[in-house]
Biopython code that builds the backbone (N, CA, C, O; Angstrom):
import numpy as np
from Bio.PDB.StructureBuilder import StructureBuilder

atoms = [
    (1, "UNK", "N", (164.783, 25.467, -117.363)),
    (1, "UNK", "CA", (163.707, 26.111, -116.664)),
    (1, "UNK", "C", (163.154, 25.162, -115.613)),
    (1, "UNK", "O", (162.652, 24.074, -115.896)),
    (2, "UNK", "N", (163.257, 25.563, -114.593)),
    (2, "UNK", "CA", (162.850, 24.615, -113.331)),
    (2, "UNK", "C", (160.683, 25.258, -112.842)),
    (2, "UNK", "O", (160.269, 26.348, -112.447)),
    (3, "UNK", "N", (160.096, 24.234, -113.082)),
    (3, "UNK", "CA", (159.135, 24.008, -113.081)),
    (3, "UNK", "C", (158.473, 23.893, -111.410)),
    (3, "UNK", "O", (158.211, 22.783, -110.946)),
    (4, "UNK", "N", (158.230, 25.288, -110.529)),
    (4, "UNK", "CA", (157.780, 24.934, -109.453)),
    (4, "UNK", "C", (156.873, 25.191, -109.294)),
    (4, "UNK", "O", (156.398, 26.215, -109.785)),
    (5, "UNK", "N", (155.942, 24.057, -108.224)),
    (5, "UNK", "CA", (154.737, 23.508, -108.344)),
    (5, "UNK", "C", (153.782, 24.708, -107.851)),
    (5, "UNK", "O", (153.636, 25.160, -106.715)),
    (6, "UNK", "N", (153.276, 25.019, -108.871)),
    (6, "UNK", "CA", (151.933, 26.365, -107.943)),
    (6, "UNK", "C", (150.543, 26.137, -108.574)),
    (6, "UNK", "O", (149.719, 26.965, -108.963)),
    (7, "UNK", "N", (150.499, 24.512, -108.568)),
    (7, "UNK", "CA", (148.870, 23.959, -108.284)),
    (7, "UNK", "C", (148.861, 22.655, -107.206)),
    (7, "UNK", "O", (149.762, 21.825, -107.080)),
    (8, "UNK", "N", (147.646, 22.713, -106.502)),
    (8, "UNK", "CA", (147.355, 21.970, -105.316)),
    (8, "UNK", "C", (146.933, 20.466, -105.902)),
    (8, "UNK", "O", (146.461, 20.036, -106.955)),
    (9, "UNK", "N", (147.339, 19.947, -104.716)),
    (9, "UNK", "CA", (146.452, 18.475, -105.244)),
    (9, "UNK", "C", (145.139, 18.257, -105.584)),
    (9, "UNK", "O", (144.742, 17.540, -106.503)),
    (10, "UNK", "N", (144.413, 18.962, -104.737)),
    (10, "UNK", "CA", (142.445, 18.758, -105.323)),
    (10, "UNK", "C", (142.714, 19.556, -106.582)),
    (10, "UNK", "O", (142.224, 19.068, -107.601)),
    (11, "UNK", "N", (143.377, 20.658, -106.714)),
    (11, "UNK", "CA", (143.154, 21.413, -108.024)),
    (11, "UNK", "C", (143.988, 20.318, -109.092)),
    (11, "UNK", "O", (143.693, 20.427, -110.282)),
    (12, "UNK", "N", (144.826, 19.464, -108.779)),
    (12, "UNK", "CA", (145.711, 18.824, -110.039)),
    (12, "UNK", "C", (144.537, 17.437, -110.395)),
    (12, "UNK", "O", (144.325, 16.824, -111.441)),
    (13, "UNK", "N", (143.916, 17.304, -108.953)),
    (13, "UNK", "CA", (142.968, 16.165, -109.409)),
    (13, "UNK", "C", (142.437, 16.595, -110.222)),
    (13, "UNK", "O", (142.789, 16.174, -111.324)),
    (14, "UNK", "N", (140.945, 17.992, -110.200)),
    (14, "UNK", "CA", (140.107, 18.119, -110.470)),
    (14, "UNK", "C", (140.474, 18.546, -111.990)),
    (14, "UNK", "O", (139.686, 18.072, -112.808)),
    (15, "UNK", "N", (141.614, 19.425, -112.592)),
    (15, "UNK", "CA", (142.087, 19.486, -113.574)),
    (15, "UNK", "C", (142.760, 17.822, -114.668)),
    (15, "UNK", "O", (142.829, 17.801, -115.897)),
    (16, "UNK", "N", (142.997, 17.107, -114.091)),
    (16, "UNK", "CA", (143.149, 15.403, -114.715)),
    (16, "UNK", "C", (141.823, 15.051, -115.181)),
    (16, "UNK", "O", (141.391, 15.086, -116.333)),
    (17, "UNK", "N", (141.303, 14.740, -114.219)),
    (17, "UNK", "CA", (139.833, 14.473, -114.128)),
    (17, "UNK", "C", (139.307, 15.021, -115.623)),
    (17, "UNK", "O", (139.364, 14.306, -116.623)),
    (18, "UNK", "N", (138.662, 16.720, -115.634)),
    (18, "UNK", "CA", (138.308, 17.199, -116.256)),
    (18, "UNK", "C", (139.074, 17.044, -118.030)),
    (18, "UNK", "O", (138.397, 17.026, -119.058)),
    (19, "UNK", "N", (140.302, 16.969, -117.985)),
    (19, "UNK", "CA", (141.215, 16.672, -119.014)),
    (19, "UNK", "C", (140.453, 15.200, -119.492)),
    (19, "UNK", "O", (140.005, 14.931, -120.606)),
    (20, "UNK", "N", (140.462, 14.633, -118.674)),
    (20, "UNK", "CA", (140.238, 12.877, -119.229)),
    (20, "UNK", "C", (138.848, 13.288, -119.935)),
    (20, "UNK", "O", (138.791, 13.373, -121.162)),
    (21, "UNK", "N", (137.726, 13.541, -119.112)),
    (21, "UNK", "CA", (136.862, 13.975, -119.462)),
    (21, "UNK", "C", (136.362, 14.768, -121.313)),
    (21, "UNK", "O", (135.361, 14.501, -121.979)),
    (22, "UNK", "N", (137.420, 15.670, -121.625)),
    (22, "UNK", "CA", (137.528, 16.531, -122.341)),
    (22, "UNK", "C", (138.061, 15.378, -123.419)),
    (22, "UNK", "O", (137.313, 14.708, -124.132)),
    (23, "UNK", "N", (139.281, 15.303, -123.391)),
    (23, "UNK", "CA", (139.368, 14.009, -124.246)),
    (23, "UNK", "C", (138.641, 13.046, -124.788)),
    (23, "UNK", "O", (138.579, 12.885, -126.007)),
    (24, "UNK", "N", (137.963, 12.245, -123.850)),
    (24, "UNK", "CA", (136.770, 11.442, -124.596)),
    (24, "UNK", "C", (135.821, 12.092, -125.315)),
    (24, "UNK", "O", (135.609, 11.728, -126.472)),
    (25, "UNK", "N", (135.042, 13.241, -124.703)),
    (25, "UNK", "CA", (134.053, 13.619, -125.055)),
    (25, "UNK", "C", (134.441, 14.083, -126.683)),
    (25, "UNK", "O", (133.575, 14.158, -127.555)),
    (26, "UNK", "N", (136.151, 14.430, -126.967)),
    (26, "UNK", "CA", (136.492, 14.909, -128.290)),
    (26, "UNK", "C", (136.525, 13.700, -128.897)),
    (26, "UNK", "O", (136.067, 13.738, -130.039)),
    (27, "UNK", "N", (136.906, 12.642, -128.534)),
    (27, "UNK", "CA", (137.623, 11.088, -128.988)),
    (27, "UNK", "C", (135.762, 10.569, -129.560)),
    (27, "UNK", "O", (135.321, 10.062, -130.591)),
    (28, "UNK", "N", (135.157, 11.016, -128.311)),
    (28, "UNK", "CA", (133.297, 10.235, -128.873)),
    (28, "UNK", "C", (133.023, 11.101, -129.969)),
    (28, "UNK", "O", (132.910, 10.538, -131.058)),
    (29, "UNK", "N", (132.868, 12.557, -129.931)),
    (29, "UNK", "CA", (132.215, 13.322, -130.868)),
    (29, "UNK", "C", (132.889, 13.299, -132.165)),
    (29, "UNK", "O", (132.284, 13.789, -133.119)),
    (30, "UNK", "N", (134.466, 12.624, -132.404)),
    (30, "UNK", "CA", (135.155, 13.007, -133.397)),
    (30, "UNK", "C", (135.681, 14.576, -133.698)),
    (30, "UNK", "O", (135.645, 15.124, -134.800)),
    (31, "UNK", "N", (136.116, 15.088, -132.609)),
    (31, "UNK", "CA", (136.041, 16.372, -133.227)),
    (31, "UNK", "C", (137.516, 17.003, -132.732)),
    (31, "UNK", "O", (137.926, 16.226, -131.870)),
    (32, "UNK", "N", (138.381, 17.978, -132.900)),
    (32, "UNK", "CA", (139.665, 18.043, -132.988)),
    (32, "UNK", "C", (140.078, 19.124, -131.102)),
    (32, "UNK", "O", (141.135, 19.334, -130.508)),
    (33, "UNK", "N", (138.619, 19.514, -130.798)),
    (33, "UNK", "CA", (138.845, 20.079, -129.446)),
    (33, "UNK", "C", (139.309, 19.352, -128.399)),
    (33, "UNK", "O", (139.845, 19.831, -127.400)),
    (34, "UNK", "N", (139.075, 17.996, -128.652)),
    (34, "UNK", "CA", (139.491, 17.066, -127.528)),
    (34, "UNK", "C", (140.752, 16.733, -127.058)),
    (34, "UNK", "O", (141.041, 15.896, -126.203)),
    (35, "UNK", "N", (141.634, 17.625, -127.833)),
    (35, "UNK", "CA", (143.381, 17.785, -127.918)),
    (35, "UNK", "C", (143.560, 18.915, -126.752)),
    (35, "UNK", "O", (144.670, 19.186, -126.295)),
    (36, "UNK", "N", (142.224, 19.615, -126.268)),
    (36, "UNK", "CA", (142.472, 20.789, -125.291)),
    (36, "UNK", "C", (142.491, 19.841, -123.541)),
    (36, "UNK", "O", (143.016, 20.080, -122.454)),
    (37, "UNK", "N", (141.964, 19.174, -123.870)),
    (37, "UNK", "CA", (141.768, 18.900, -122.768)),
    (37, "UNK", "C", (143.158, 18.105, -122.425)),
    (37, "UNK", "O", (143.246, 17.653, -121.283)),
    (38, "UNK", "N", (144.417, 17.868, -123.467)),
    (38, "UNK", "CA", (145.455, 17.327, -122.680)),
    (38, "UNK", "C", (146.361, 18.395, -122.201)),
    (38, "UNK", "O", (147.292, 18.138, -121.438)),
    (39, "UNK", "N", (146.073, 19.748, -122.691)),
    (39, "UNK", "CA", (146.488, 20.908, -120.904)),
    (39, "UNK", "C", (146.554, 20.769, -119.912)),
    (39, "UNK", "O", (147.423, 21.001, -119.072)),
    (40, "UNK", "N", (144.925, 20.063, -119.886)),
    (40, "UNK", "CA", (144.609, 19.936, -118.395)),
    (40, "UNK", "C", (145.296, 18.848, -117.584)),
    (40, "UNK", "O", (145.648, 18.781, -116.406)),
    (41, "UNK", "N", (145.389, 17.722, -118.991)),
    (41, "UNK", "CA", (146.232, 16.227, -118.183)),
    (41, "UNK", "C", (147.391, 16.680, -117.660)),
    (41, "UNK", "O", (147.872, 16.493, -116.543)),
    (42, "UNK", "N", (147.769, 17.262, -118.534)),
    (42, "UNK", "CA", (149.388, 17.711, -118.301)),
    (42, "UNK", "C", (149.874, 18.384, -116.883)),
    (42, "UNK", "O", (150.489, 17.843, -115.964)),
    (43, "UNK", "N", (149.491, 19.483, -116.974)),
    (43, "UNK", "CA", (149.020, 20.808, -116.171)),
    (43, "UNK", "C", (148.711, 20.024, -114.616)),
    (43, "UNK", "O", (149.356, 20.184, -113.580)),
    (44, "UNK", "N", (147.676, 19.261, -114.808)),
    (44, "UNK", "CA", (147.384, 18.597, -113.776)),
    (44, "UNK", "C", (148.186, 17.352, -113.300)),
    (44, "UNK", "O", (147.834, 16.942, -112.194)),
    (45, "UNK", "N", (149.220, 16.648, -113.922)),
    (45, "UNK", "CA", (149.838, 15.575, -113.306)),
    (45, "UNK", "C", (151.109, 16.319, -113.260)),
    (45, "UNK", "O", (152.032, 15.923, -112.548)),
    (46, "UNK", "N", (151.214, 17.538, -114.094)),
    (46, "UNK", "CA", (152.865, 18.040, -113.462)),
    (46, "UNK", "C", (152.770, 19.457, -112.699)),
    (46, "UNK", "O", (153.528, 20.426, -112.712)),
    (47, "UNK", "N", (151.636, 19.231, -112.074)),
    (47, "UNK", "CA", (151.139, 20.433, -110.764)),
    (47, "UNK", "C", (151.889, 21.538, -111.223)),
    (47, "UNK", "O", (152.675, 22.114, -110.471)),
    (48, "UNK", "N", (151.675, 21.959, -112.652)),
    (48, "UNK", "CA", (152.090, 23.209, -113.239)),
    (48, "UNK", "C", (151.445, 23.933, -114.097)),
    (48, "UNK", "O", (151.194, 23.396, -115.176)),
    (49, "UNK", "N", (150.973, 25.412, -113.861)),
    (49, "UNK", "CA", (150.203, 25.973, -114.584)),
    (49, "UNK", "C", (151.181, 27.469, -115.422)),
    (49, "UNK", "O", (151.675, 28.413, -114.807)),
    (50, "UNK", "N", (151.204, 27.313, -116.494)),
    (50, "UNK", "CA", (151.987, 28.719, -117.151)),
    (50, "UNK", "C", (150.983, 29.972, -116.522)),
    (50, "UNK", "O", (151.372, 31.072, -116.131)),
    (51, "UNK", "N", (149.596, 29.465, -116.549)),
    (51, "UNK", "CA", (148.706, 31.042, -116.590)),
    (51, "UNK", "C", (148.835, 31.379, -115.263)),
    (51, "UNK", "O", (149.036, 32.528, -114.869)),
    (52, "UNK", "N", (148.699, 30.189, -114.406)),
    (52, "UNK", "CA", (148.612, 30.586, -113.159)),
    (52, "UNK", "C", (150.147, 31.203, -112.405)),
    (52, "UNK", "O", (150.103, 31.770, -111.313)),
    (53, "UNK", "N", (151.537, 30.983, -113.204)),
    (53, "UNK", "CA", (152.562, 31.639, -113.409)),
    (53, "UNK", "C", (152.547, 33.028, -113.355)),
    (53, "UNK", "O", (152.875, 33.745, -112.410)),
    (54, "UNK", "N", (151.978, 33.462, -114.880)),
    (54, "UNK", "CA", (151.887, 35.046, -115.044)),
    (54, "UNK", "C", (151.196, 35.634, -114.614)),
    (54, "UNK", "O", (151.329, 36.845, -114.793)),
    (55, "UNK", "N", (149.940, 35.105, -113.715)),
    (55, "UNK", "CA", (149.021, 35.704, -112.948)),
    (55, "UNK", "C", (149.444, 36.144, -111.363)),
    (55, "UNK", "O", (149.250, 37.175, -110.719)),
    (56, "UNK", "N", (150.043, 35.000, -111.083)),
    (56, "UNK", "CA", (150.985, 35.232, -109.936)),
    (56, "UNK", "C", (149.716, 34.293, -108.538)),
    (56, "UNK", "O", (149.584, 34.594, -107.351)),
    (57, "UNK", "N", (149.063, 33.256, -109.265)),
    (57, "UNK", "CA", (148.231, 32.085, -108.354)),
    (57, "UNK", "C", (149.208, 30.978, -108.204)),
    (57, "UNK", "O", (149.941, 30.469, -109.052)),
    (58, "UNK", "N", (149.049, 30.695, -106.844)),
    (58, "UNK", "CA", (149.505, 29.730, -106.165)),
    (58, "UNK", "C", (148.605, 28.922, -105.476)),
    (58, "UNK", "O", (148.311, 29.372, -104.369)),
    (59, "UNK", "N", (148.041, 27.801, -105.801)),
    (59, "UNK", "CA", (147.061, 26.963, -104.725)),
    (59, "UNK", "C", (147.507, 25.970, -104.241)),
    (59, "UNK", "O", (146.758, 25.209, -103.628)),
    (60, "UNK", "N", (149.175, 25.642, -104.420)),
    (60, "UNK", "CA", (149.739, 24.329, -103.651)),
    (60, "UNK", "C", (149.781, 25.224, -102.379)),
    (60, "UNK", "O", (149.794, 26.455, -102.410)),
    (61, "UNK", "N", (149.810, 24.151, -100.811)),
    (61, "UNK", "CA", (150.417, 24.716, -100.045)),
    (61, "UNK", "C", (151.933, 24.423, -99.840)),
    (61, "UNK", "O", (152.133, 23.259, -100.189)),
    (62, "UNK", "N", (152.984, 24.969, -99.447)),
    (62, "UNK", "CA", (154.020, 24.965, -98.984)),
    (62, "UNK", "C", (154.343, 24.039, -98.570)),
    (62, "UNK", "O", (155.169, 23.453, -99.269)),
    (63, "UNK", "N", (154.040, 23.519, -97.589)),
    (63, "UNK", "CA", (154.590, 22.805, -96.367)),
    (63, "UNK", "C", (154.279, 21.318, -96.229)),
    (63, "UNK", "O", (154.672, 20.457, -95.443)),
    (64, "UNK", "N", (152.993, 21.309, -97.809)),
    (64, "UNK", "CA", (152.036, 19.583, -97.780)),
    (64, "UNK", "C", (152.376, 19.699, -99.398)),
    (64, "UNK", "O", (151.484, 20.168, -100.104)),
    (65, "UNK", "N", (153.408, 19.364, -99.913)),
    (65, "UNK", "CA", (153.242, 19.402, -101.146)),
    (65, "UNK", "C", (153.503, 17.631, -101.221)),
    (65, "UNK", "O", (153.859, 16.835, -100.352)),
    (66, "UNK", "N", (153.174, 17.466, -102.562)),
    (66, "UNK", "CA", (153.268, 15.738, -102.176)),
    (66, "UNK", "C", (154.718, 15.519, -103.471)),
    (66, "UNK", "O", (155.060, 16.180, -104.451)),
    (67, "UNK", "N", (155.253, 14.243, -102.816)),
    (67, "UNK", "CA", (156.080, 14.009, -103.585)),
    (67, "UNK", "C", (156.158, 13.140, -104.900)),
    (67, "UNK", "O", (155.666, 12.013, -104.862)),
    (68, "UNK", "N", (156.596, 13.481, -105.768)),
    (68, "UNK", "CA", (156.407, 12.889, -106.998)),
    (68, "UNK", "C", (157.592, 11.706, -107.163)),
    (68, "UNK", "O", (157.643, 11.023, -108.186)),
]
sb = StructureBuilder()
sb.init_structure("model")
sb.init_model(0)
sb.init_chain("A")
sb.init_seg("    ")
for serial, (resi, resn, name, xyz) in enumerate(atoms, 1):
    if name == "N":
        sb.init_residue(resn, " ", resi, " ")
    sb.init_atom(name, np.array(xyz, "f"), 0.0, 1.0, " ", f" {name:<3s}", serial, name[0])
structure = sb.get_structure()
């Protein structure tokens, strides 16, 4: 299954970001939600979203995609 990119860079930042975020806040509180937020790591460093797949969203552009 070939994995093409249909999230943008501010959106892969802002999704990392928020992931890291999510993580600690589970890692400080002790609590088992903080495993959600590595979606977002993921999702966000491999500029790939399943939902945004079946929804049919695309926020990379075309033509500026950056190279990995």
């Amino acid at each position: 299954m070939i994995l093409k990119k249909n999230v943008g860079y501010i959106d892969s930042i802002i999704r990392a970001t928020l992931g890291v975020i999510i993580v600690l806040a589970g890692v400080y509180f002790q609590n088992w939600w903080g495993f959600l937020g590595l979606i977002l790591v993921f999702s966000g460093s491999l500029s790939f979203c399943p939902i945004y797949k079946m929804a049919g969203i695309d926020t990379s552009r075309i033509n500026s995609e950056r190279a990995n």
